[in-house]
N, C-alpha and C positions, 0 to 999 in steps of 0.2 A: 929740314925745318919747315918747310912748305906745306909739305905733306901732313905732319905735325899739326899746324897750323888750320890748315883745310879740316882735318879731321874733327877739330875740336870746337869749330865752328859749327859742322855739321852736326854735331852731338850736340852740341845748344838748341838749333835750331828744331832739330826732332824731337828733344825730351825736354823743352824748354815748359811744360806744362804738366808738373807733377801732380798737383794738385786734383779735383776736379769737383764738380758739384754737388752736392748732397740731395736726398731725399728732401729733408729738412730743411733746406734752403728756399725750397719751391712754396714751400708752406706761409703761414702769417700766423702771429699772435693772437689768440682770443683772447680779446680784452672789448667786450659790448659797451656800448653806451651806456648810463642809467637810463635815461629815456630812446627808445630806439623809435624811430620813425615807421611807421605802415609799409606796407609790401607797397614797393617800388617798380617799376619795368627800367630795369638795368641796360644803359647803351650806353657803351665803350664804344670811339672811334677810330677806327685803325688804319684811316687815310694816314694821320699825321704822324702815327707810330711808322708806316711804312716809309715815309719820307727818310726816317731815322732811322729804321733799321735794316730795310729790303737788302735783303742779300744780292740780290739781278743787279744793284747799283754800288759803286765803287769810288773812295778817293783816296790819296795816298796819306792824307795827315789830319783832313779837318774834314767835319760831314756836320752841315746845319743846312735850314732853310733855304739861303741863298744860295749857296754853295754850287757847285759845275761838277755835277758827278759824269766818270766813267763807266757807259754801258760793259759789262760782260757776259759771256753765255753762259753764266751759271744760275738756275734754278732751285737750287737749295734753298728748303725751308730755315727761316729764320724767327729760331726758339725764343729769338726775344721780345717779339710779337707776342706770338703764346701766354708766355710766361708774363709778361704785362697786362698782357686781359684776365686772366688768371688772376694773378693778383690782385689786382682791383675788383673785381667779380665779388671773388674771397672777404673780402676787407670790408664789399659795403653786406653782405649777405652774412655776413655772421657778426659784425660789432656796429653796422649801424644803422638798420632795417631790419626790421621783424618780413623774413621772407615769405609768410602764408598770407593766405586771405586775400581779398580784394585787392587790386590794386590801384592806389589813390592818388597817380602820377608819375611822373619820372624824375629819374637823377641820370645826367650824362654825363660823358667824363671824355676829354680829350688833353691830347699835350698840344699847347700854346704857343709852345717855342720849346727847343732844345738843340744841344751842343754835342758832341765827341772830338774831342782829342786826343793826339798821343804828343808824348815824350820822347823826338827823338833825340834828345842828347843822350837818354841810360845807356843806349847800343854804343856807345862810341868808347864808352869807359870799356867795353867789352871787346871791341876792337883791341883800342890801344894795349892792353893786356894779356891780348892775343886770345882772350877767351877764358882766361882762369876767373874773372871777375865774375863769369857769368856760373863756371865753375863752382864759385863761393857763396852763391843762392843771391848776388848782386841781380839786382832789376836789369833784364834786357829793355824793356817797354813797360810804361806805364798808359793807360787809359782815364781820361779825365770826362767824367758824363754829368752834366747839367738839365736839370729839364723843369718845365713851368708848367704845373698841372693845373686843369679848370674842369670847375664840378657845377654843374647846376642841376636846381632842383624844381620842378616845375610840378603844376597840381592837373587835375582830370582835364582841366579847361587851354593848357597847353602855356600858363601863367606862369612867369618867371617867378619863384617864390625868394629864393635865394643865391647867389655866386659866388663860387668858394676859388682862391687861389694858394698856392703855394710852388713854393721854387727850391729844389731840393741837388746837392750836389754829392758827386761822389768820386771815387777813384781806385782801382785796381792795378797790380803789377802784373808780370809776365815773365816768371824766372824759374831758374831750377831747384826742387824741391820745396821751397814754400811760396811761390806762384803758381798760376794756372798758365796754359796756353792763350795764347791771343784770342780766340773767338772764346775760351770759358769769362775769360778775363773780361771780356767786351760784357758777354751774360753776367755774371756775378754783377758787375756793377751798376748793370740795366735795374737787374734784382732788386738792389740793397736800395738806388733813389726815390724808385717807385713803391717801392714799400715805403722809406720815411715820408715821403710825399702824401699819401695816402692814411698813413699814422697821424699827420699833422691836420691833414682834412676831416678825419674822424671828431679830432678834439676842437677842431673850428665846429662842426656841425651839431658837437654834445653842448656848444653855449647856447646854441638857436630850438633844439631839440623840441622844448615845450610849446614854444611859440611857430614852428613849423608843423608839428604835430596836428596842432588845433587847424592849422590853416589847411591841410592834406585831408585832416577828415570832416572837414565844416561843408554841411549839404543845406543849400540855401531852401527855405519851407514854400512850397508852392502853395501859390495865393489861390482860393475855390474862389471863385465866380457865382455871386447869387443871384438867386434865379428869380 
């Protein structure tokens, strides 16, 4: 029975991640503004994404700002990073910026705050059942990821023009056949926040659109000197 037991556990745990990422996932919706803004100089900061996602740091349940993380010797790149610049990149270069010509300022974009949690009570129904629960595409683990995006838009002169926020939540399992693995699982849900989070910055920034506009491309008339 033991052995039974052991085995089935073992099969959870290695094929616990049927699932897996798509092409298509990585992507974003083209939907542009009506008025899109002048060519920007785009800067994503990925201090505060590392904070959040660096693989080299480690906790067992909860990972935020405060938080007391565990050093480990693992080096592994962490796609969530990527995949976050990425998308944000994406999102302001095709639906909220006209990306040629001149550029008439900046837009930066950092996370402000953000959260990961897991669920460890799903494992336990998993236990107690010896493992069929996990068998029956029941959630091993869930992932809970919160995060506070901040956008500003500043003009040639380095002039705060505007600050955008939004606070975007999401959530992922980690089961057999209609879940991912824990680290897709961790991705996917990184994915999906920063995407609606970015969706919602887009439609905050298409109210201000005409009125930023004018302010990005307004060149003050130099005064001639008569002689």
């Amino acid at each position: 029975m033991k052995k039974i037991y052991l085995s089935v556990l073992f099969t959870c745990f290695c094929f616990a991640g049927c699932k897996s990422i798509s092409f298509n996932e990585l992507m974003i919706e083209q939907h542009p503004n009506k008025v899109l803004l002048p060519a920007l100089d785009i800067q994503v900061s990925r201090e505060n994404m590392k904070g959040i996602y660096s693989s080299s740091l480690r906790k067992t349940h909860r990972e935020d700002f405060s938080g007391a993380y565990t050093k480990t010797t693992s080096n592994q790149r962490d796609n969530r990073i990527i995949d976050s610049v990425n998308i944000i990149t994406k999102e302001i270069e095709e639906n909220i910026i006209n990306p040629y010509g001149e550029k008439r300022g900046k837009i930066q974009v950092k996370f402000t705050n953000a959260t990961i949690s897991y669920c460890k009570y799903c494992r336990y129904l998993s236990l107690f059942s010896f493992g069929f629960y996990s068998l029956l595409s029941g959630p091993y683990n869930r992932v809970d990821f919160t995060v506070e995006l901040q956008v500003d838009i500043l003009n040639k002169k380095n002039e705060l023009l505007k600050r955008y926020f939004s606070v975007k939540q999401g959530q992922e399992i980690q089961a057999l056949f209609r879940g991912y693995s824990l680290e897709d699982a961790k991705r996917k849900v990184a994915l999906t926040v920063v995407k609606n989070a970015m969706q919602d910055i887009r439609l905050q920034i298409s109210k201000d659109a005409v009125s930023l506009k004018k302010q990005l491309l307004f060149t003050p008339k130099k005064i001639k000197n008569k002689k």
